[in-house]
N, CA, C, O and CB atoms as a CASP TS submission, in Angstrom:
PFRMAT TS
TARGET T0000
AUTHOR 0000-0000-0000
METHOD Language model
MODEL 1
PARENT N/A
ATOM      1  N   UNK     1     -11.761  91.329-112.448  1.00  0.00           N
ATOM      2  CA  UNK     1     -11.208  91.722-113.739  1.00  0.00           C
ATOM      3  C   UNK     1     -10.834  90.459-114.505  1.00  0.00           C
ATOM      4  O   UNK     1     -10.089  89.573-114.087  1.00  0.00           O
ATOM      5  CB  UNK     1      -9.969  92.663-113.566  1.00  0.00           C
ATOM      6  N   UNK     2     -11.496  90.500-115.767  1.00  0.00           N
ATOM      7  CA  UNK     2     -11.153  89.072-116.145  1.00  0.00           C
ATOM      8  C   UNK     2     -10.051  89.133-117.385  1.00  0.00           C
ATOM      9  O   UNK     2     -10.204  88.301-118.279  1.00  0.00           O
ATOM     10  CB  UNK     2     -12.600  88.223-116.618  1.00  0.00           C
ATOM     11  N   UNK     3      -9.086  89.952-117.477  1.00  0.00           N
ATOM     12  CA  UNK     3      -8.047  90.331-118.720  1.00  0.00           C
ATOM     13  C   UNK     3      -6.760  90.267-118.134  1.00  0.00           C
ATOM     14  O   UNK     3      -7.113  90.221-116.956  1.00  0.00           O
ATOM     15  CB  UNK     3      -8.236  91.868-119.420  1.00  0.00           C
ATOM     16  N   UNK     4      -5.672  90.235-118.103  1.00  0.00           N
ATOM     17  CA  UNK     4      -4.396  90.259-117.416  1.00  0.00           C
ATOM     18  C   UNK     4      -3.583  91.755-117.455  1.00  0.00           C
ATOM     19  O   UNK     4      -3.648  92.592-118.355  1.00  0.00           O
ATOM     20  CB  UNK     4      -3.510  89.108-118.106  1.00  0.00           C
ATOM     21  N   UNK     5      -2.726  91.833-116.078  1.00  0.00           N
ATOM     22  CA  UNK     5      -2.682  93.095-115.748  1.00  0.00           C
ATOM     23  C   UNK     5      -0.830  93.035-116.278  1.00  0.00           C
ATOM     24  O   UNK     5      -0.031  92.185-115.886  1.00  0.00           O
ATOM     25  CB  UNK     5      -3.281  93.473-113.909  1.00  0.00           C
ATOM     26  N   UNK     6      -0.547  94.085-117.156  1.00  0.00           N
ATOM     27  CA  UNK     6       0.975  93.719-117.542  1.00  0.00           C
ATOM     28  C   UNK     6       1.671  94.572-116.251  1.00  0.00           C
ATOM     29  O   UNK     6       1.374  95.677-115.796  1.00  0.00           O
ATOM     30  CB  UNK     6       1.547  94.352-119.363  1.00  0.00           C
ATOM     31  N   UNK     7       2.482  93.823-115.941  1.00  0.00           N
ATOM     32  CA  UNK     7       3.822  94.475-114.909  1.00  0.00           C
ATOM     33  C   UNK     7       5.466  94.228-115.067  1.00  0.00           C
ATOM     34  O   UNK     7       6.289  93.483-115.600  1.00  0.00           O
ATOM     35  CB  UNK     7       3.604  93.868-113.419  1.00  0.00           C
ATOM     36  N   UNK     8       5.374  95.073-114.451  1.00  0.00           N
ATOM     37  CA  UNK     8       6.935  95.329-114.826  1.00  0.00           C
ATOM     38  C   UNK     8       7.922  94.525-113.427  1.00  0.00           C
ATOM     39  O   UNK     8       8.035  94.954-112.279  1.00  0.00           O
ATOM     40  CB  UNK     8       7.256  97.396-114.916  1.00  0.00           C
ATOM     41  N   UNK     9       8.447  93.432-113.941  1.00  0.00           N
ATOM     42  CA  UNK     9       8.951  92.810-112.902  1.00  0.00           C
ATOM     43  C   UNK     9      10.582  92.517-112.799  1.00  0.00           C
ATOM     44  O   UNK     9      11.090  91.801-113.662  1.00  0.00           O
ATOM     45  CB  UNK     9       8.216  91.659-112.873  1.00  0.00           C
ATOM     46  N   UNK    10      11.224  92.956-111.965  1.00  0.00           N
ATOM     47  CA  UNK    10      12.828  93.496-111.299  1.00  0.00           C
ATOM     48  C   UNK    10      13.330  92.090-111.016  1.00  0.00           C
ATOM     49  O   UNK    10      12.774  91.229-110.334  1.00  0.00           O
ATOM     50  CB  UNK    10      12.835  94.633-109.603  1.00  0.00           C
ATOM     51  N   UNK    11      14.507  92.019-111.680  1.00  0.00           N
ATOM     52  CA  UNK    11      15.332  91.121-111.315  1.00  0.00           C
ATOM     53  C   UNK    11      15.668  90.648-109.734  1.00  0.00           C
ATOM     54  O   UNK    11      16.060  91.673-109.176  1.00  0.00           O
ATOM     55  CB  UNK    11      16.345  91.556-111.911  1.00  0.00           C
ATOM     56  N   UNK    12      15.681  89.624-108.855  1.00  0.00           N
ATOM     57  CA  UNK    12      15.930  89.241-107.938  1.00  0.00           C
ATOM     58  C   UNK    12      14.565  89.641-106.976  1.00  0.00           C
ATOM     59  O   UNK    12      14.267  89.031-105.949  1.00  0.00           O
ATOM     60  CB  UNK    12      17.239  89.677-107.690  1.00  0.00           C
ATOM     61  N   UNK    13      14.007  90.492-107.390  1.00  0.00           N
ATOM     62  CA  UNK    13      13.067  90.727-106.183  1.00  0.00           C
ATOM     63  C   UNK    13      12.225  89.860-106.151  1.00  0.00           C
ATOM     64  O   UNK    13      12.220  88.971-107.002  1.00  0.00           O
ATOM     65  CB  UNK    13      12.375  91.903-106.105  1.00  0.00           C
ATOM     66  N   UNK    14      11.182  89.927-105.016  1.00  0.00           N
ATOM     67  CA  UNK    14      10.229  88.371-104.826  1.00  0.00           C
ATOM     68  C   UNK    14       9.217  89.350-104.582  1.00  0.00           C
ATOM     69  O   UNK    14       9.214  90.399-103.938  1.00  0.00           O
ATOM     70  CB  UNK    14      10.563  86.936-103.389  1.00  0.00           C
ATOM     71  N   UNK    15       7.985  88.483-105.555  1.00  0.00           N
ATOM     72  CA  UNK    15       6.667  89.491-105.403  1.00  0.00           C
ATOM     73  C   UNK    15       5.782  88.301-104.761  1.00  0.00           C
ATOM     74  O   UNK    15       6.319  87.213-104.550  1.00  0.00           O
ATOM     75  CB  UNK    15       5.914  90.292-107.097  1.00  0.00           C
ATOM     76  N   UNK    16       4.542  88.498-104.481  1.00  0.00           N
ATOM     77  CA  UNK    16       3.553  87.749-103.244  1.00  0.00           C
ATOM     78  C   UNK    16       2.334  88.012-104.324  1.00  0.00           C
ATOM     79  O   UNK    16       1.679  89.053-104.257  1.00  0.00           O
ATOM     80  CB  UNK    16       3.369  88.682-101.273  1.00  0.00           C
ATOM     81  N   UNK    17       2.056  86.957-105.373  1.00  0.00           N
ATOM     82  CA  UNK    17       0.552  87.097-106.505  1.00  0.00           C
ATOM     83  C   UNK    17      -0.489  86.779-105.615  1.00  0.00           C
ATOM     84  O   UNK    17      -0.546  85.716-104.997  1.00  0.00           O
ATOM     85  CB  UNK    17       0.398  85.883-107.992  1.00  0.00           C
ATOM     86  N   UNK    18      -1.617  88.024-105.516  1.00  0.00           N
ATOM     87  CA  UNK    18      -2.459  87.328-105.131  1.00  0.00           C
ATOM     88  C   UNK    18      -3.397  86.280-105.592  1.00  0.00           C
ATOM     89  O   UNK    18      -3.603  86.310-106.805  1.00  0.00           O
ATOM     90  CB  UNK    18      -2.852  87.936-104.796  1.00  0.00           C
ATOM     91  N   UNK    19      -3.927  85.494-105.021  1.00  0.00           N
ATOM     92  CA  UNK    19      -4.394  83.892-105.121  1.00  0.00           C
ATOM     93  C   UNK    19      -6.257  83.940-104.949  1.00  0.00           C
ATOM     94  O   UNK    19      -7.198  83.350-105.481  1.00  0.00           O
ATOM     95  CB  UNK    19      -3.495  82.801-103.520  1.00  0.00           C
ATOM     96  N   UNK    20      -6.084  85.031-103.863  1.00  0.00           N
ATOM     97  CA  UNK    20      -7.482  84.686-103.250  1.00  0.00           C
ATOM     98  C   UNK    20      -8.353  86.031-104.086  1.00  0.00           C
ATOM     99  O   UNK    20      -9.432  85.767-104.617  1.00  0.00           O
ATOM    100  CB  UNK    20      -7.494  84.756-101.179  1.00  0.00           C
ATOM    101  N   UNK    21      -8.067  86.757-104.118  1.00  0.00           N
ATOM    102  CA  UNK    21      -8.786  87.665-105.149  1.00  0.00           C
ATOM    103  C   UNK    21      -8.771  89.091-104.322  1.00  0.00           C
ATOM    104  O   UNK    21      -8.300  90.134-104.776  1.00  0.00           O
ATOM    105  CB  UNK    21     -10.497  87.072-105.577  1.00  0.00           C
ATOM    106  N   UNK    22      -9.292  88.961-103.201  1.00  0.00           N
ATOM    107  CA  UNK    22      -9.482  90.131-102.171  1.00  0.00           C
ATOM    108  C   UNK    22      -8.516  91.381-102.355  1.00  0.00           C
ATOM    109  O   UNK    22      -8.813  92.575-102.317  1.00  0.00           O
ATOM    110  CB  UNK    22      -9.235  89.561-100.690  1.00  0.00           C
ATOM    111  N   UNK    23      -7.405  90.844-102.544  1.00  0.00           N
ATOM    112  CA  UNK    23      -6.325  92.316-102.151  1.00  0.00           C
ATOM    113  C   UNK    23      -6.832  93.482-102.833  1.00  0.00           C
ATOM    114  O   UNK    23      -6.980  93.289-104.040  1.00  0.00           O
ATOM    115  CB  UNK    23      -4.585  92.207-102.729  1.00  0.00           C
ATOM    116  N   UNK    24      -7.147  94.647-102.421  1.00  0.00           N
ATOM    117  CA  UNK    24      -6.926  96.396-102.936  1.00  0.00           C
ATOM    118  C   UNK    24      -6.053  96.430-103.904  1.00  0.00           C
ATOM    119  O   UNK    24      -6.369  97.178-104.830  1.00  0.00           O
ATOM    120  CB  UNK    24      -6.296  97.508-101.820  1.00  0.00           C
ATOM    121  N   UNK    25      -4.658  95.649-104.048  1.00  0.00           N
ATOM    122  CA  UNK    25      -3.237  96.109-104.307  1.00  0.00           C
ATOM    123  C   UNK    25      -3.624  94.915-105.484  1.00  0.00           C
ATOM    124  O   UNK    25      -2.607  94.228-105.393  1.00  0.00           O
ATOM    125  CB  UNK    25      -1.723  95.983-102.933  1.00  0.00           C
ATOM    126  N   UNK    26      -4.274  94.398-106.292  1.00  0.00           N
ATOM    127  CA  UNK    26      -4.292  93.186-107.501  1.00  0.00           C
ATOM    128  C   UNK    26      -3.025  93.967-108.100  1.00  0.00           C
ATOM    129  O   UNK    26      -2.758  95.152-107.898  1.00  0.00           O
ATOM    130  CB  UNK    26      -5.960  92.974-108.750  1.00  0.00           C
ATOM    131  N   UNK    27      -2.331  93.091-108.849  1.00  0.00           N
ATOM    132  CA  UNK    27      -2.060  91.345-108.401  1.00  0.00           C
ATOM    133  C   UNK    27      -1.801  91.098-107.587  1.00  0.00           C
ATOM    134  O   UNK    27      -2.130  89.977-107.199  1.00  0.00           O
ATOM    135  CB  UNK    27      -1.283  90.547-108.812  1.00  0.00           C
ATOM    136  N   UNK    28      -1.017  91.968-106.729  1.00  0.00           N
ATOM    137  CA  UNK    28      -0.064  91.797-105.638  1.00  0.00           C
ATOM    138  C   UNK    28      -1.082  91.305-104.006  1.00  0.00           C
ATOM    139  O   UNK    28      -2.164  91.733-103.602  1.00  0.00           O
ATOM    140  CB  UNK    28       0.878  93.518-105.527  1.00  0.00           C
ATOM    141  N   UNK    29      -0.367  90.516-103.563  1.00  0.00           N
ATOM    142  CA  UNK    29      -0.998  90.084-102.102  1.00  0.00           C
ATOM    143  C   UNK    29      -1.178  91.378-101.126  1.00  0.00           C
ATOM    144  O   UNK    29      -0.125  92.015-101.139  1.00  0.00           O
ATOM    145  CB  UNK    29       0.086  88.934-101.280  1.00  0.00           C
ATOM    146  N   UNK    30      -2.082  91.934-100.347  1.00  0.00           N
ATOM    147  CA  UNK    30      -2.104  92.853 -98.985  1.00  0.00           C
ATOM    148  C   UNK    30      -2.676  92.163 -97.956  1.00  0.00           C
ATOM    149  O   UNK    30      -3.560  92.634 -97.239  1.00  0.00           O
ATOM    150  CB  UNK    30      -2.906  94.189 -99.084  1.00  0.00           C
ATOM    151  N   UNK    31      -2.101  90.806 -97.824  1.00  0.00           N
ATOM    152  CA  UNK    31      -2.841  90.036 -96.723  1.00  0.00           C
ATOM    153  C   UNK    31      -4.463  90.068 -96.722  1.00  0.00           C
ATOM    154  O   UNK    31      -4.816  89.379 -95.764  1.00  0.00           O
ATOM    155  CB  UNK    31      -2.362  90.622 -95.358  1.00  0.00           C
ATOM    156  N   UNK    32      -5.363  90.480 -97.263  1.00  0.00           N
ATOM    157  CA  UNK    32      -6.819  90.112 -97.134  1.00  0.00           C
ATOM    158  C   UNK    32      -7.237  88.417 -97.378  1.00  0.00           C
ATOM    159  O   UNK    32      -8.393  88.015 -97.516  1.00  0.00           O
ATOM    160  CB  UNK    32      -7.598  91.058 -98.278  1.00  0.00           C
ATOM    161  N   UNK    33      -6.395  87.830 -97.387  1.00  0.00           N
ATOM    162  CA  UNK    33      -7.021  86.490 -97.613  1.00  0.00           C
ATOM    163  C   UNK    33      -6.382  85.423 -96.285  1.00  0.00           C
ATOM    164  O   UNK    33      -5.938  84.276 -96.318  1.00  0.00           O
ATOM    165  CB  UNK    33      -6.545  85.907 -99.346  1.00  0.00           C
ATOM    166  N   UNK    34      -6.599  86.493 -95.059  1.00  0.00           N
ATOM    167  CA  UNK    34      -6.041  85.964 -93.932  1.00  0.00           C
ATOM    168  C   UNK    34      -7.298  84.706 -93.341  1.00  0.00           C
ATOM    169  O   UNK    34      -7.044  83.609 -92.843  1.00  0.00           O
ATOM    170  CB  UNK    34      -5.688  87.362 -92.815  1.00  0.00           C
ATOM    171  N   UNK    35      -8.603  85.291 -93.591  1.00  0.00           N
ATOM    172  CA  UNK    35      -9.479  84.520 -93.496  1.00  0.00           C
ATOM    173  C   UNK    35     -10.065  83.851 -94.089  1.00  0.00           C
ATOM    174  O   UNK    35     -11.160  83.333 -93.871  1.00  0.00           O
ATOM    175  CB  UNK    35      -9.963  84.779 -93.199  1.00  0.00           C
ATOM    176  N   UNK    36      -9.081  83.761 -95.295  1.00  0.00           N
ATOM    177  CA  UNK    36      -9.623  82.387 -96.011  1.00  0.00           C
ATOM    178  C   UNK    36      -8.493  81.025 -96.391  1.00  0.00           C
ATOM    179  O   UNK    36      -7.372  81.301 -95.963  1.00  0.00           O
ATOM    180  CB  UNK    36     -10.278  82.935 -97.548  1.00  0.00           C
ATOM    181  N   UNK    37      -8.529  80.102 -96.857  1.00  0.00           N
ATOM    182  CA  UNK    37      -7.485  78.958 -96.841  1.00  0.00           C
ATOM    183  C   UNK    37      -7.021  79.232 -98.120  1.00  0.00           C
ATOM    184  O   UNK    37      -6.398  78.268 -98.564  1.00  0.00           O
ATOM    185  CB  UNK    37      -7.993  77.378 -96.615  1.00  0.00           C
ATOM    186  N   UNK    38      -7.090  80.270 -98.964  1.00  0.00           N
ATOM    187  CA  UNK    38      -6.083  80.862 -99.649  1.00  0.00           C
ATOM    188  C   UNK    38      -4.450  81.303 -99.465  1.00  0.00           C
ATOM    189  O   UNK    38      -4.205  81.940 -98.440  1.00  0.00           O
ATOM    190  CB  UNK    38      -6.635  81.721 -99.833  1.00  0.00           C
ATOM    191  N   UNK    39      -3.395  81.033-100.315  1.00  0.00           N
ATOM    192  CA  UNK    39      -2.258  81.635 -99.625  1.00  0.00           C
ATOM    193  C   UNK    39      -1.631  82.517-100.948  1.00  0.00           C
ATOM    194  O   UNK    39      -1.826  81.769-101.906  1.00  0.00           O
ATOM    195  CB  UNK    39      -1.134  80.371 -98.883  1.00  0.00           C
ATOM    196  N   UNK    40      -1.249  83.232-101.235  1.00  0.00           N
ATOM    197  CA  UNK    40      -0.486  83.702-102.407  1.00  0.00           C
ATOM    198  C   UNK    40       0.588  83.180-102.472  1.00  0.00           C
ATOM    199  O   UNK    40       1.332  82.654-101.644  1.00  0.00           O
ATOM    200  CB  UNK    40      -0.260  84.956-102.512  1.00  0.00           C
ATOM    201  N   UNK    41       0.639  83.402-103.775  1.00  0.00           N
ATOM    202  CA  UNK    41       1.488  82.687-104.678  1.00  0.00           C
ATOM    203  C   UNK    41       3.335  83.319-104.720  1.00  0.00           C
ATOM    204  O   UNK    41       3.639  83.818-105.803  1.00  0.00           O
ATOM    205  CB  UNK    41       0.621  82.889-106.250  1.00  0.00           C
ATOM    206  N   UNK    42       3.997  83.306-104.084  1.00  0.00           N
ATOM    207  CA  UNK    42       5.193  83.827-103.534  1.00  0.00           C
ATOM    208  C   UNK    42       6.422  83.442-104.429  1.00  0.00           C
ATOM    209  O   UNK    42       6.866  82.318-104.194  1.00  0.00           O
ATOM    210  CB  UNK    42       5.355  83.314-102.097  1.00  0.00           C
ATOM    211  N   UNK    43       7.214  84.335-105.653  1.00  0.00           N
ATOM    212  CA  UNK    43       7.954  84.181-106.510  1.00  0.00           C
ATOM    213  C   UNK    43       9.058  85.145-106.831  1.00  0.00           C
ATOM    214  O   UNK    43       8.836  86.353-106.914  1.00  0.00           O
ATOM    215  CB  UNK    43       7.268  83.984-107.337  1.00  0.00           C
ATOM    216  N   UNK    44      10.205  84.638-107.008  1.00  0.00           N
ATOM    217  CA  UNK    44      11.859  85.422-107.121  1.00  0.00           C
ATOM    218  C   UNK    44      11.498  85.760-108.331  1.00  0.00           C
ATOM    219  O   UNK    44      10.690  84.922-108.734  1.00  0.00           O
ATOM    220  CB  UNK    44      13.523  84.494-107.021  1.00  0.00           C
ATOM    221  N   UNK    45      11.755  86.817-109.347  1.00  0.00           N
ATOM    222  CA  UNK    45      12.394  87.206-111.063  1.00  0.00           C
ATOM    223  C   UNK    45      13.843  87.057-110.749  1.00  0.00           C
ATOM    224  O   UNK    45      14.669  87.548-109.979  1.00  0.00           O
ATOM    225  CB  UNK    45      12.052  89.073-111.825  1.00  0.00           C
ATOM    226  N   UNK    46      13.770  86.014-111.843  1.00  0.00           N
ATOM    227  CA  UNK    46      15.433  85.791-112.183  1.00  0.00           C
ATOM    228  C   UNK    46      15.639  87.079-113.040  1.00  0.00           C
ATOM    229  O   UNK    46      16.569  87.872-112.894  1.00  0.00           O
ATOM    230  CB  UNK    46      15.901  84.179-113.187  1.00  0.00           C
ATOM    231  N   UNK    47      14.733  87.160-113.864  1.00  0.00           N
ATOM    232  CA  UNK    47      15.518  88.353-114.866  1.00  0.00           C
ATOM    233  C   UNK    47      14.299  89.080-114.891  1.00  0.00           C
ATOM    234  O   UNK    47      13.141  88.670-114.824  1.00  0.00           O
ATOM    235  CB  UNK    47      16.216  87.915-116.601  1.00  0.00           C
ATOM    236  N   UNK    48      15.009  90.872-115.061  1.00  0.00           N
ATOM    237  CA  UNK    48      13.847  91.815-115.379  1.00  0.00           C
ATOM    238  C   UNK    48      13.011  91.379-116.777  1.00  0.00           C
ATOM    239  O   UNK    48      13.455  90.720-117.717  1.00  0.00           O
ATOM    240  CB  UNK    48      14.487  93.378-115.559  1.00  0.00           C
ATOM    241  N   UNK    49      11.591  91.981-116.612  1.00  0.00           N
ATOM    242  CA  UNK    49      10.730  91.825-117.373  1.00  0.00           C
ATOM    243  C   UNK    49       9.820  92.001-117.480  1.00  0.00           C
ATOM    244  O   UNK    49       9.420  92.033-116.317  1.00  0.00           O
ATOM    245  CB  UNK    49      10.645  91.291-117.577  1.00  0.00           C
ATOM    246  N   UNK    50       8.581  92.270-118.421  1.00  0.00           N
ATOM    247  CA  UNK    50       7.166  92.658-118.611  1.00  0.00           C
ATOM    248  C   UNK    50       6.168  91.538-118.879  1.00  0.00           C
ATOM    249  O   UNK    50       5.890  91.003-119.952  1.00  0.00           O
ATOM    250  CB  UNK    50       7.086  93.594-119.723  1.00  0.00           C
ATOM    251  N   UNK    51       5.587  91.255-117.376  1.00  0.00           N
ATOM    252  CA  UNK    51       4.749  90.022-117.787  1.00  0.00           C
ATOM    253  C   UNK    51       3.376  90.404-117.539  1.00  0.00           C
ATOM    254  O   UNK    51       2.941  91.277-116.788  1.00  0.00           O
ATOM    255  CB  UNK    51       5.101  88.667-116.982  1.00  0.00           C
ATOM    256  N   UNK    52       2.648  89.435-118.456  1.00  0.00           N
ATOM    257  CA  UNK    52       1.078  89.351-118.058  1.00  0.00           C
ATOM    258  C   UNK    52       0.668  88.637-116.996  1.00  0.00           C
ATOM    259  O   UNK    52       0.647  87.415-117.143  1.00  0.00           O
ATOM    260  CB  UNK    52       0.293  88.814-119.039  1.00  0.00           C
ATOM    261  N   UNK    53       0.227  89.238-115.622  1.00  0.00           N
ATOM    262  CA  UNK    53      -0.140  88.712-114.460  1.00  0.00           C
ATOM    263  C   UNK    53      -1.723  88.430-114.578  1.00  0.00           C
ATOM    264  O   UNK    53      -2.577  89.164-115.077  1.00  0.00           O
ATOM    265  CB  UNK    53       0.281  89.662-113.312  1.00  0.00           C
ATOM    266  N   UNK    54      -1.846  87.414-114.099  1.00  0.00           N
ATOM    267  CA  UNK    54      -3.019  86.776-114.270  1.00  0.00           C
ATOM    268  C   UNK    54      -3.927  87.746-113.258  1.00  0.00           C
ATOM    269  O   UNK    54      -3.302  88.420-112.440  1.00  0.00           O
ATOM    270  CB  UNK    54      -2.915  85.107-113.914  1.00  0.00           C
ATOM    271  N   UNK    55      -5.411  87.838-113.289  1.00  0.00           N
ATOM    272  CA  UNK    55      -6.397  88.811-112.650  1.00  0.00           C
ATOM    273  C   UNK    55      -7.469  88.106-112.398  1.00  0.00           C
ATOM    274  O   UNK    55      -8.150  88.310-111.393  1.00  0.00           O
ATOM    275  CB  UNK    55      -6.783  90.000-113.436  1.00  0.00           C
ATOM    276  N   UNK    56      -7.845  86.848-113.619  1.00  0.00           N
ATOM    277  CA  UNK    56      -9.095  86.318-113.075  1.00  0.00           C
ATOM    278  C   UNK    56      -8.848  85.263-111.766  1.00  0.00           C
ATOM    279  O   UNK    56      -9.702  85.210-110.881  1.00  0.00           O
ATOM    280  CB  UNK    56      -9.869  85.556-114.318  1.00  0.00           C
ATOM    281  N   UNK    57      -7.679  84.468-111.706  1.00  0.00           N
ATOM    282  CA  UNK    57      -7.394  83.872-110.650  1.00  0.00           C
ATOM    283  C   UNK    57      -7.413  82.339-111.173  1.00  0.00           C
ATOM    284  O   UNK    57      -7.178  81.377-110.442  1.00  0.00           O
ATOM    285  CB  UNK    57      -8.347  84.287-109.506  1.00  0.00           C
ATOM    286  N   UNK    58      -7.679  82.272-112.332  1.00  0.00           N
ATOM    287  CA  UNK    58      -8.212  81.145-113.131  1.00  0.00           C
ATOM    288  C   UNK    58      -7.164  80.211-113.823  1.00  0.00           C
ATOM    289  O   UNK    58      -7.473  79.188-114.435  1.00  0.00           O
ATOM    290  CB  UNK    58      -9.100  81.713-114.189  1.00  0.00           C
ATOM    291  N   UNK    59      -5.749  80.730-113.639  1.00  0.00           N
ATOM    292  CA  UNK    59      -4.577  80.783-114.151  1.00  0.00           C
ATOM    293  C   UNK    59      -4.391  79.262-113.800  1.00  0.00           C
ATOM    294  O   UNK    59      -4.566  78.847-112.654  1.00  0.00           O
ATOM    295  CB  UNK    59      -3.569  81.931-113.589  1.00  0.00           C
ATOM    296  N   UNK    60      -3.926  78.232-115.142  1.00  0.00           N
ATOM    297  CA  UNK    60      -3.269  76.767-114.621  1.00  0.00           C
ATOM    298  C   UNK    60      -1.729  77.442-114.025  1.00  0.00           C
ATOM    299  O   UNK    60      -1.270  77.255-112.898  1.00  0.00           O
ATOM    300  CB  UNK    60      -3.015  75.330-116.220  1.00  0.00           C
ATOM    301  N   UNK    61      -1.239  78.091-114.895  1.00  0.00           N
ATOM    302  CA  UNK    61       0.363  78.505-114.289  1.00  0.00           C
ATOM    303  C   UNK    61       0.239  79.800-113.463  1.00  0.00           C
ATOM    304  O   UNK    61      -0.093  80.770-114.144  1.00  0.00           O
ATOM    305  CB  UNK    61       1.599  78.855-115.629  1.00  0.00           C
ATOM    306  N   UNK    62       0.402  80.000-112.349  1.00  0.00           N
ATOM    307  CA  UNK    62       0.301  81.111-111.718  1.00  0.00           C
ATOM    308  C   UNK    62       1.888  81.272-111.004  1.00  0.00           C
ATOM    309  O   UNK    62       2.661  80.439-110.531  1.00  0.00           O
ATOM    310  CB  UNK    62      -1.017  81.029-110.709  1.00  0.00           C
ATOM    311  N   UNK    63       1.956  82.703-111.169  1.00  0.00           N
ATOM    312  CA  UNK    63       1.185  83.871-111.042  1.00  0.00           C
ATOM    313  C   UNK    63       0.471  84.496-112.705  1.00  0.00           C
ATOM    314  O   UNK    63      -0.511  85.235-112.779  1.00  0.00           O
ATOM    315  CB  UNK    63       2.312  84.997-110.275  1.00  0.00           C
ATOM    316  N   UNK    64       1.095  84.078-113.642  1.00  0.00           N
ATOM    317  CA  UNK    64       1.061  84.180-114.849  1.00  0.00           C
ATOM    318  C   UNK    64      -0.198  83.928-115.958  1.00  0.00           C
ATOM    319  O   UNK    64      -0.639  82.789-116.112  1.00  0.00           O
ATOM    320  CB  UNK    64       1.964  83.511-115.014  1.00  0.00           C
ATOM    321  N   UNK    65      -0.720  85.034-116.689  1.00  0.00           N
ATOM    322  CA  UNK    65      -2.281  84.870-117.453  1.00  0.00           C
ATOM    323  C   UNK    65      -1.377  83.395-118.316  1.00  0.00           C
ATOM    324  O   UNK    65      -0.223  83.204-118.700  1.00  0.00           O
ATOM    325  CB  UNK    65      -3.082  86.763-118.849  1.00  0.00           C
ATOM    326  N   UNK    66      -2.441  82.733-118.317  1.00  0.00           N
ATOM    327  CA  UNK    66      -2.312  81.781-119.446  1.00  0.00           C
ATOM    328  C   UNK    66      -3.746  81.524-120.450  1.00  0.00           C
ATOM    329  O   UNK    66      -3.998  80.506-121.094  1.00  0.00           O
ATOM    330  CB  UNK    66      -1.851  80.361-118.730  1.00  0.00           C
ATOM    331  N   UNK    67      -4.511  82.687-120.360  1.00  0.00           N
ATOM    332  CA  UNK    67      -5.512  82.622-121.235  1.00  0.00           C
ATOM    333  C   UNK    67      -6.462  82.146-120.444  1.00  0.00           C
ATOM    334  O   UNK    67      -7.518  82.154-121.077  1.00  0.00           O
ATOM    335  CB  UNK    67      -5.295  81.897-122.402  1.00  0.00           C
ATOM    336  N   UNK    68      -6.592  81.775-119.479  1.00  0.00           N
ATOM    337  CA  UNK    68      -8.222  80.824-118.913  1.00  0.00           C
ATOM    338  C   UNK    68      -9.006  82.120-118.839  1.00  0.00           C
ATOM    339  O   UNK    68     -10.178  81.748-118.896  1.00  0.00           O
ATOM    340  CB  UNK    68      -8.257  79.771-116.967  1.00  0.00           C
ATOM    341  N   UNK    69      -8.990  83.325-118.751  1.00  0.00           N
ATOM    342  CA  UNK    69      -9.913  84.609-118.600  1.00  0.00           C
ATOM    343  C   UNK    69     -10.940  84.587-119.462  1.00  0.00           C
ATOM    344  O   UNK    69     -12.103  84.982-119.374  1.00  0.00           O
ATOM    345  CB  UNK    69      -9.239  85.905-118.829  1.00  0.00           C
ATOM    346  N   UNK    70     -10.017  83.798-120.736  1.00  0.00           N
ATOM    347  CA  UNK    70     -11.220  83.872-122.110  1.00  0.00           C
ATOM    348  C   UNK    70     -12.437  83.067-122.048  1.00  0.00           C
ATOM    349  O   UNK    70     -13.316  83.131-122.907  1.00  0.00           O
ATOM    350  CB  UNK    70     -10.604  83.332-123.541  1.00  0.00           C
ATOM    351  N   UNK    71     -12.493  82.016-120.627  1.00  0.00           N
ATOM    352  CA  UNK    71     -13.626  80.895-120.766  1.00  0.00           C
ATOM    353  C   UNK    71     -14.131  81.160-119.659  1.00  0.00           C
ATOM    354  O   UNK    71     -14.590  80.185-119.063  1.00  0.00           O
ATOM    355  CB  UNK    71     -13.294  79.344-120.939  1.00  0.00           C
ATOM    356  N   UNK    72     -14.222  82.251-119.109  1.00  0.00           N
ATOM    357  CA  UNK    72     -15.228  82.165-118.352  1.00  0.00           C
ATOM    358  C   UNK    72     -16.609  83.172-118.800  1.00  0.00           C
ATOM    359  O   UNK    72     -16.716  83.999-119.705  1.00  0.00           O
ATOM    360  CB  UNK    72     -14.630  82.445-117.020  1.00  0.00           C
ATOM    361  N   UNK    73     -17.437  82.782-117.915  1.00  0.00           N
ATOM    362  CA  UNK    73     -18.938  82.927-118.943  1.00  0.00           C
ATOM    363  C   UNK    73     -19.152  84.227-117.731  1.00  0.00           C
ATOM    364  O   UNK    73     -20.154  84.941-117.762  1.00  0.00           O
ATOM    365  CB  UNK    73     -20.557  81.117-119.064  1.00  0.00           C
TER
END
């Protein structure tokens, strides 16, 4: 998926972005990237909020879209 997925993200909790692409559960990590030298990207919300989670994987700031989706061909 090359567009960003908006979520709704809870104060204090720690979410696991996936990195390697594999997971069922996008964005979120389900361990499928056990066999690869991928690790997800593991992050606290200080404050609740609605962010754009990155999907293509292409992200300079991750877990977070920062637009790189738009350049790929």
């Amino acid at each position: 998926m090359n567009k960003p997925k908006m979520e709704n993200l809870v104060e204090g909790k720690t979410y696991a972005w996936c990195a390697c692409g594999k997971s069922t559960n996008q964005p979120w990590c389900n361990g499928s990237h056990k066999n690869t030298q991928v690790t997800p990207q593991v992050f606290k919300v200080e404050e609740s909020k609605i962010s754009a989670m990155c999907m293509c994987k292409q992200t300079k700031n991750p877990p977070y879209c920062d637009g790189s989706h738009a350049k790929i061909v």
